[in-house]
matplotlib code that plots the C-alpha trace (Angstrom):
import matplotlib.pyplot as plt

x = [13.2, 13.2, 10.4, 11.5, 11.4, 8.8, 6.6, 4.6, 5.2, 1.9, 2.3, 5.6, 4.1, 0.7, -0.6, 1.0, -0.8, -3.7, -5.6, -3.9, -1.4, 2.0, 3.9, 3.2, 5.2, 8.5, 9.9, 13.4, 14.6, 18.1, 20.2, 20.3, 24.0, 23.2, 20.6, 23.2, 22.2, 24.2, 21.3, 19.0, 19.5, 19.7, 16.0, 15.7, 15.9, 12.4, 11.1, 9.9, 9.0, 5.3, 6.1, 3.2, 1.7, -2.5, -5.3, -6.8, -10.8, -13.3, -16.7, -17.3, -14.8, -15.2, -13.7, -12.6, -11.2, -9.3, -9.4, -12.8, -11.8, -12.1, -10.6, -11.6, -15.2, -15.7, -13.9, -15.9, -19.2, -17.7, -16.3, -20.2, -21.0, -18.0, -20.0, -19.4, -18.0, -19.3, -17.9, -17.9, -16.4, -15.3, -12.8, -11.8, -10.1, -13.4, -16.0, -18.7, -17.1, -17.4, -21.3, -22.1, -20.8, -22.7, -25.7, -25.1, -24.1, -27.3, -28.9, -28.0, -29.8, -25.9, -25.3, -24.3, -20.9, -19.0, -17.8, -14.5, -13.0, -12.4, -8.7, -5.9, -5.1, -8.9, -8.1, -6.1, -9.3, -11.3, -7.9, -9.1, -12.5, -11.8, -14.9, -12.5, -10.4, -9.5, -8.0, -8.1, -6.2, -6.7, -5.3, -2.5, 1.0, 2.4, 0.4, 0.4, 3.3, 2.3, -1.1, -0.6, 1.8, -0.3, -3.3, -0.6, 0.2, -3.7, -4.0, -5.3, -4.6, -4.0, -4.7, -3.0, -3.2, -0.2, 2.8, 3.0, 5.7, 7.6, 11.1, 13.4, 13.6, 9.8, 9.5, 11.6, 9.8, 6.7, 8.0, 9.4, 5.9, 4.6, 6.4, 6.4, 2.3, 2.1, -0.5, -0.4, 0.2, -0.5, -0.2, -3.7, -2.1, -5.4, -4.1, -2.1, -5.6, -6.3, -7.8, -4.9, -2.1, -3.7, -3.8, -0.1, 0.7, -1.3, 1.0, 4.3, 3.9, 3.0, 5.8, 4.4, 6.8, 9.9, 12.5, 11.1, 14.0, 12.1, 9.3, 8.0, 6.0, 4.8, 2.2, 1.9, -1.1, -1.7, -2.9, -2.2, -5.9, -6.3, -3.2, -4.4, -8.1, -8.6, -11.2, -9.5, -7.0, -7.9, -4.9, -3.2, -1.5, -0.1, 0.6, 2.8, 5.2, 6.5, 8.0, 9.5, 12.0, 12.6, 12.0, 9.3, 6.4, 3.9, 5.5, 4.0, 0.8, 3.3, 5.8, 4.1, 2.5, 5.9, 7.2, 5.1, 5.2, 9.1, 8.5, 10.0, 10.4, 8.9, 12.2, 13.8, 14.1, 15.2, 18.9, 20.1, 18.5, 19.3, 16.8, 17.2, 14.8, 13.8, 13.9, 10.5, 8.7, 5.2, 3.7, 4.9, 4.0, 0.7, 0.3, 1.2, -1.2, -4.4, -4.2, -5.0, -2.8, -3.9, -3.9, -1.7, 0.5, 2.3, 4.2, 5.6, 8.7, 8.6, 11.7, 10.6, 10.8, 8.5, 9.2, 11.2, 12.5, 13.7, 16.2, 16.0, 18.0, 17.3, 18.7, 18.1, 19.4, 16.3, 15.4, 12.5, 12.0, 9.5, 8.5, 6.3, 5.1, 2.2, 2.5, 3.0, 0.4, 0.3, -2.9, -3.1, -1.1, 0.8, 2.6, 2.5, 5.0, 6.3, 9.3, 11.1, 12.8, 9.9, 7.8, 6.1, 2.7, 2.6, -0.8, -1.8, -1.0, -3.9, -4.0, -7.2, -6.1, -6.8, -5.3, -3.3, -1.3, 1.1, 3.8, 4.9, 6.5, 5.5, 2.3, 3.6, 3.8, 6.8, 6.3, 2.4, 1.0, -1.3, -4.6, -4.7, -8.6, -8.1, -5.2, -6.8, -10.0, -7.5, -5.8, -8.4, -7.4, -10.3, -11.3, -12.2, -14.0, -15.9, -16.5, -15.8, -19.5, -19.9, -16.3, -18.4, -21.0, -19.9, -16.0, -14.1, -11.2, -12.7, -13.6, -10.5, -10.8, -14.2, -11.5, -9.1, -11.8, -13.6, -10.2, -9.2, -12.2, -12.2, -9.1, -9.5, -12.7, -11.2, -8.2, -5.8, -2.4, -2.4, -1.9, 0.1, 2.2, 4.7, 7.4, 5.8, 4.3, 8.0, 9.7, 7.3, 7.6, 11.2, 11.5, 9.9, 13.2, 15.8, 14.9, 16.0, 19.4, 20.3, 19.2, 20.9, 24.2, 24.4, 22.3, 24.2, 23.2, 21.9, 21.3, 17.7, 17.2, 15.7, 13.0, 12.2, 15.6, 16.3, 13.2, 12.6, 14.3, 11.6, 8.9, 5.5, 2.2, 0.8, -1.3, -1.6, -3.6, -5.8, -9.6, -11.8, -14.9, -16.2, -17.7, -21.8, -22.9, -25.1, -28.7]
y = [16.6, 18.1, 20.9, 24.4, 26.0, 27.8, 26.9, 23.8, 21.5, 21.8, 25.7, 25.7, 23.2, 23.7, 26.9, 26.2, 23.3, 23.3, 19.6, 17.7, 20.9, 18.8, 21.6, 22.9, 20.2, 21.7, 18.1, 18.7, 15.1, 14.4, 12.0, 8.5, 9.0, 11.5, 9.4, 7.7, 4.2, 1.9, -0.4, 2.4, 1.6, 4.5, 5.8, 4.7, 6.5, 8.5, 7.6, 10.4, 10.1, 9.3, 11.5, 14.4, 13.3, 13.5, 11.1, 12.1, 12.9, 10.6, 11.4, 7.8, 5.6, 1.9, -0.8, -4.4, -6.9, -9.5, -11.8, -12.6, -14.6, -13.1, -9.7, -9.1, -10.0, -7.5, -4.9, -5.5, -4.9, -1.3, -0.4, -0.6, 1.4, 4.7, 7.2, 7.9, 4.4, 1.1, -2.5, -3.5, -6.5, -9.2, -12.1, -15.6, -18.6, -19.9, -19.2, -19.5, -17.6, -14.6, -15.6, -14.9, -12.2, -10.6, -12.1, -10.0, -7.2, -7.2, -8.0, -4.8, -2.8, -2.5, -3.1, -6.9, -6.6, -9.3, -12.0, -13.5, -16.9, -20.5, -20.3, -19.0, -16.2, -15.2, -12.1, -11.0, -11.3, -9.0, -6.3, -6.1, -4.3, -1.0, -0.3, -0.3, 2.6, 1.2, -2.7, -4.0, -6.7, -8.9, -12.6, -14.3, -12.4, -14.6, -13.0, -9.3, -8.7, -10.3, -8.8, -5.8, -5.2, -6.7, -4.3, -1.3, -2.6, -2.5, 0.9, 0.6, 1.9, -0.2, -1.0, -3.7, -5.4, -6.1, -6.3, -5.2, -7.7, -10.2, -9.6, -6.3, -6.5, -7.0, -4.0, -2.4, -3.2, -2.4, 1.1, 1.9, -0.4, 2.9, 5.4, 4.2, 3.9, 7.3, 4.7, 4.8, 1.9, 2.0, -0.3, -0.9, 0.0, 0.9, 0.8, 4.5, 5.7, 4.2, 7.8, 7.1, 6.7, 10.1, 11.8, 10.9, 12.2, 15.3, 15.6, 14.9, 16.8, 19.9, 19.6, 18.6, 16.0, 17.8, 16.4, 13.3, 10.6, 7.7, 5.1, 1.4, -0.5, -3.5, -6.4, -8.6, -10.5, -14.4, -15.7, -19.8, -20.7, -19.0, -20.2, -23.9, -23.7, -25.5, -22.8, -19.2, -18.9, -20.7, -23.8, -22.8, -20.1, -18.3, -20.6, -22.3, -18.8, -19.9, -23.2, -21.2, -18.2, -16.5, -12.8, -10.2, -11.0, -8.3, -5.3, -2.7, -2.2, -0.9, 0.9, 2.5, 5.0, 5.8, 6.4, 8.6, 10.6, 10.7, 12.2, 9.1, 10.2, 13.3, 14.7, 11.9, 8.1, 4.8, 3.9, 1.0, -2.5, -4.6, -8.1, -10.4, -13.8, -15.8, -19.6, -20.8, -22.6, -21.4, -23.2, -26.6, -26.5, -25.4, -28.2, -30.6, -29.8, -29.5, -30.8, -34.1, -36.5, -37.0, -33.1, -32.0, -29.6, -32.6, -32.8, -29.3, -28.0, -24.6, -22.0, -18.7, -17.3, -16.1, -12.7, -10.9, -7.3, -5.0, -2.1, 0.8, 4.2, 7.1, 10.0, 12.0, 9.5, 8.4, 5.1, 2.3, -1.0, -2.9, -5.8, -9.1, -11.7, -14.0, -17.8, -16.6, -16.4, -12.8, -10.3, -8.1, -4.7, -3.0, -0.9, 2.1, 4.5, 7.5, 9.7, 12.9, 15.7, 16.9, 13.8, 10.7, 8.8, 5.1, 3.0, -0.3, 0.8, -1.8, -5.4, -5.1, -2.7, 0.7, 3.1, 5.2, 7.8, 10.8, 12.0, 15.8, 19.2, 21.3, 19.4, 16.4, 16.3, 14.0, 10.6, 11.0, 10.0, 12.4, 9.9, 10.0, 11.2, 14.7, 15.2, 12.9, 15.1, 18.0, 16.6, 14.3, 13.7, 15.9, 12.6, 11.7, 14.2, 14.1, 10.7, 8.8, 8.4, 6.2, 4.7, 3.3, 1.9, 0.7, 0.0, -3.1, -3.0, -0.1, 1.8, 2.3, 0.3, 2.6, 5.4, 4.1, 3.4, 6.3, 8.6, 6.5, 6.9, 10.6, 11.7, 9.8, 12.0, 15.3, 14.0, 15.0, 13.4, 9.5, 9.9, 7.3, 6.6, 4.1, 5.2, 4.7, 0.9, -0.2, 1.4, -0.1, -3.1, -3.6, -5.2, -8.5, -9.3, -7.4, -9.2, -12.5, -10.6, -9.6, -12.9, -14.5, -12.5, -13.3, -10.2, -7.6, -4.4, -3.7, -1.1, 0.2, 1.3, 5.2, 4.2, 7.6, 8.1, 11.4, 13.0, 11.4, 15.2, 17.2, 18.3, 17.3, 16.2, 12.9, 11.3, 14.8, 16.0, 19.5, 18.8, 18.5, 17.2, 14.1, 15.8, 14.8, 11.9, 12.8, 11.6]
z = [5.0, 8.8, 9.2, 8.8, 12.2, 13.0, 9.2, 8.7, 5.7, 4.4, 5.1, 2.3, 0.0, 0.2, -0.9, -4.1, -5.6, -7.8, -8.3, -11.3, -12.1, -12.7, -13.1, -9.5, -8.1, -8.8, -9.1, -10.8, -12.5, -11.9, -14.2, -13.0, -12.2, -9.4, -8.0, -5.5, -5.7, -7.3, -8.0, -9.7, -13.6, -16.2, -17.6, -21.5, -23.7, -24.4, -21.2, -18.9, -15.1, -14.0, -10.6, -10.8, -13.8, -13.6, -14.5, -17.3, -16.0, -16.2, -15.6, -14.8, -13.9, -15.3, -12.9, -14.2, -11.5, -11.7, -8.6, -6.6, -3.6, -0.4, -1.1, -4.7, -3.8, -0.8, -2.5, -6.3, -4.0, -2.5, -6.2, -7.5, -4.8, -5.1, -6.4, -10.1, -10.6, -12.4, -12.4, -16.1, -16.2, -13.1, -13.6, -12.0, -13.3, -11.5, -13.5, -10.9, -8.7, -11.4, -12.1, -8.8, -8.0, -11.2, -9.4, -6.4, -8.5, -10.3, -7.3, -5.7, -8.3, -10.4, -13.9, -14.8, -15.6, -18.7, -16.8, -17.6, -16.2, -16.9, -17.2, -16.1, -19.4, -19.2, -18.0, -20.7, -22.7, -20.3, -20.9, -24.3, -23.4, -23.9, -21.8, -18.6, -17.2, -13.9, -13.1, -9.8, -8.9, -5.7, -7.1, -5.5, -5.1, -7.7, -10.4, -9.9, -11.8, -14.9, -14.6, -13.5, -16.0, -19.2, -17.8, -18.6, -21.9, -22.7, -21.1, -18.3, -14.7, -12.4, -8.4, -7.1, -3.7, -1.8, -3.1, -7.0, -7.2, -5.4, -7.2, -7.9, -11.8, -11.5, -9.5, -11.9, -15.0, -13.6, -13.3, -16.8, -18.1, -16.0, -17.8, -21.3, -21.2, -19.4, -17.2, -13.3, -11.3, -7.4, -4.6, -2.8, 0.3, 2.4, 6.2, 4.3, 4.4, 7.9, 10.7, 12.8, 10.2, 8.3, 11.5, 12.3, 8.9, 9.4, 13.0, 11.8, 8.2, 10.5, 12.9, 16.3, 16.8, 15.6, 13.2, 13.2, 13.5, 13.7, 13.1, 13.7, 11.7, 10.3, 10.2, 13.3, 12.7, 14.0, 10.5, 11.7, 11.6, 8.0, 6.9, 7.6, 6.2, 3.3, 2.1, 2.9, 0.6, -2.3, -2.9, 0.4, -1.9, 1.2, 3.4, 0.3, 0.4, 3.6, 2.2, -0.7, 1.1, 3.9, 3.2, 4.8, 2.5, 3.6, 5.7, 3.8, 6.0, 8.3, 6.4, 4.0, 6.8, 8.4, 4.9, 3.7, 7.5, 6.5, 3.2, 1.5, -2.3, -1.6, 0.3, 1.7, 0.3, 2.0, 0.9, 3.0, 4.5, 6.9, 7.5, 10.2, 10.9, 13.6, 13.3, 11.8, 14.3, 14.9, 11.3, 12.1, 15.7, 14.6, 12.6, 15.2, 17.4, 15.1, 11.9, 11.0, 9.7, 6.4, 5.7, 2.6, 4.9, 6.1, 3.0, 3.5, 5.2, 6.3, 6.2, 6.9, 9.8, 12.5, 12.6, 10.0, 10.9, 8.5, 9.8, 7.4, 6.5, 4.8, 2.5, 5.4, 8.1, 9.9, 10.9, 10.1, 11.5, 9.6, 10.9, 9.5, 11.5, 10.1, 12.1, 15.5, 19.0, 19.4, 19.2, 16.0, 15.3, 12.5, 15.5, 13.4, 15.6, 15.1, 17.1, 16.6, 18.4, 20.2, 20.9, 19.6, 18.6, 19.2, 18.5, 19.5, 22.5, 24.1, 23.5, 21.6, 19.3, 21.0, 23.1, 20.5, 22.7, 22.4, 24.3, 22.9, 23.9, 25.4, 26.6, 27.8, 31.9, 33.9, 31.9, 31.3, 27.5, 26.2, 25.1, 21.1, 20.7, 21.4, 19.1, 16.5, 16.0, 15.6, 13.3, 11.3, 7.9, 5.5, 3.8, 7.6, 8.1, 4.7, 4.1, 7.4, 7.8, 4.6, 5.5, 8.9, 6.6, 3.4, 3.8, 5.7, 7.6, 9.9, 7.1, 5.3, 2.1, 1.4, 2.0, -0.2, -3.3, -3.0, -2.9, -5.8, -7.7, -6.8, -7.9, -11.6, -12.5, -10.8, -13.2, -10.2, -9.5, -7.4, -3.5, -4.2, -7.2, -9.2, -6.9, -3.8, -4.4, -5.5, -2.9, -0.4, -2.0, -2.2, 1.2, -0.1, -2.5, -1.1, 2.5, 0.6, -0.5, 2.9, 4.5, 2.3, 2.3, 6.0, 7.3, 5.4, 4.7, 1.1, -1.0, -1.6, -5.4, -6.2, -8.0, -9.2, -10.7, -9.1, -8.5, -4.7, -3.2, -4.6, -2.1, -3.2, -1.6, -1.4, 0.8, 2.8, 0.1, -0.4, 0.8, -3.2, -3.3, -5.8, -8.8, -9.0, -11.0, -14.0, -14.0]

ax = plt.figure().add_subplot(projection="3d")
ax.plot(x, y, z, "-o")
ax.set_aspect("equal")
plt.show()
């Protein structure tokens, strides 16, 4: 939705929202016939939308995980340490891997949670606990579906890591699981809680770039090494996608912060989608060069390609390119720019990562870039400012997964609404399969469902979010 002249969008929208009060949203449903998308199916019939709907409060919030390899162990150790939060249960289809990290658990002065493992349905027995409010899930893509969805049917809520699901109908059931068990699901999409991307938010949301028109994002990260290890990801999993499809796996790093600058389903949505690929040759020239002959890779053939970019429309007529590259030489950077009718931000400016700059009216001079810093501290994100010391200290990935947790944890026992909802983890999803469609169909545009069924051209806040502090933890 462009900004109002003259009034920012937090100035309209605001003022008028009180934590977990769904009726403040003014979020007006709309049949699924006026959604205009033909690939958005009718609601059932019962079913109500998910889109404002509040945690119910918990004065402690009870995390069971599903997944402890690299991610799901570092973020298991942050979870015990959220204030007002408690790992209860932790689960692997390596059972060891699930002992330990109870040992460390308990090591760090936490309760030992029930460990779970041994095979691959074990964590449907840990879903039957009802001593867990929260699932975390951080197993290899092809499981999130299934598990996400059985931890709704137990009644649970659910964070998943990236993506919910790998295929439309999946994304699909995932939300009417959603709305028939009145449960949130949300993508674990912590780069959305990242200073920069917040700030940017903060920026566009109160109209210092304009109308914006325009953003860039993605994931651009040389994974090769990892990819090859024997030891990272556990069975190659990862690696093994790129012999299955071509299709942008994992742009939602970068996406998901331009969206929600653009107000997508809170104003705006994305309608059309265009995917292009490059050949795929930086796997197998990888593995020329440094793996050994007798290594299990040889046996694969790799078809997707090196970089896959996805051209996006909105409602509204903006633009996003989203962009994935995993198995080429290049330095780090989820681009993460944004442009409008009065300027632009546009980070990884530097080869190392830094050097975030701005370019806007009426204090831009000839072609100079403004440096980011200045702007950022005006516009630091209150979670930032309230918490980025314990992000420093306690969270990976510059302190943004601490963010993400402790936001998460937050908002469940001040029983407000998600940051981040059913809507937004499909829609940000939905470039994984509907890459393959338009690959497939020769490049072609396709259409991008409305996952919320109408309700995306209500205003409504999300990750710009009110300042509320975490309630105290008894005893």
């Amino acid at each position: 939705m462009p900004e109002t002249a003259g009034v920012s969008r937090r100035a309209v929208v605001g003022g008028a929202l009180a934590a977990g009060a769904a009726t403040a949203f003014g979020v007006t449903a709309t049949p699924a016939s006026a959604a205009g998308s033909s690939g958005t199916p009718s609601r059932p019939a019962g079913q109500k939308t998910m889109v404002g709907v509040p945690f119910d409060t918990y004065p402690t919030v009870r995390v069971g995980v599903i997944g402890l390899g690299n991610r799901g162990n570092g973020m298991t150790q942050s979870w015990a340490a959220v204030p007002g939060a408690v790992v209860t249960a932790v689960c692997d289809i390596r059972p060891d891997r699930a002992k330990r990290k109870a040992d460390q658990l308990v090591a760090a002065g936490k309760p030992r949670p029930l460990e779970f493992g041994g095979a691959r349905e074990s964590y449907q027995e840990m879903l039957k606990r009802e001593d867990i409010d929260l699932v975390y899930i951080a197993t290899p893509w092809e499981f999130h579906y299934e598990q996400g969805k059985a931890a709704l049917l137990a009644g649970k809520h659910v964070l998943v890591e990236l993506p919910i699901a790998t295929e439309l109908d999946q994304l699909w059931d995932l939300v009417n699981t959603s709305e028939q068990t009145r449960r949130h699901l949300m993508l674990s999409e912590n780069c959305s809680y990242g200073r920069n991307e917040l700030a940017m938010l903060r920026m566009a949301h109160d109209g210092v770039f304009g109308d914006v028109t325009n953003g860039h994002g993605g994931y651009l990260h040389d994974l090769r090494a990892l990819l090859f290890s024997n030891t990272y990801y556990t069975d190659s999993w990862r690696r093994l996608w790129h012999t299955r499809s071509t299709a942008s796996f994992y742009p939602m790093h970068g996406l998901a912060p331009i969206a929600a600058a653009m107000d997508v389903n809170r104003g705006d949505r994305m309608v059309s989608m265009t995917a292009t690929a490059s050949a795929p040759k930086g796997l197998a020239d990888y593995r020329a060069r440094f793996m050994p002959k007798d290594h299990p890779s040889w046996n694969e053939t790799y078809i997707n390609g090196d970089l896959i970019t996805c051209m996006i429309t909105t409602a509204d007529g903006r633009l996003i390119r989203a962009e994935h590259s995993v198995s080429s030489a290049r330095p780090y950077s989820r681009i993460n720019t944004l442009g409008g009718s009065r300027g632009l931000f546009e980070d990884y400016a530097g080869t190392d990562g830094t050097g975030a700059r701005v370019y806007v009216e009426p204090d831009h001079s000839g072609d100079a870039w403004r440096d980011f810093q200045e702007m950022r501290d005006e516009y630091d994100h209150w979670l930032w400012r309230k918490i980025g010391d314990d992000a420093a200290n306690n969270g990976g990935h510059g302190g943004m997964d601490w963010v993400l947790q402790w936001r998460t944890v937050q908002l469940m026992r001040t029983g407000q609404v998600p940051d981040i909802d059913i809507y937004d983890s499909a829609a940000w999803c939905s470039p994984v399969p509907l890459s393959v469609m338009s690959l497939n169909d020769k490049g072609r545009p396709v259409d991008i469902p409305d996952f919320t069924r109408g309700s995306w051209s209500g205003l409504r806040i999300g990750l710009d979010s009110r300042e509320s502090d975490m309630p105290p933890v008894a005893g």
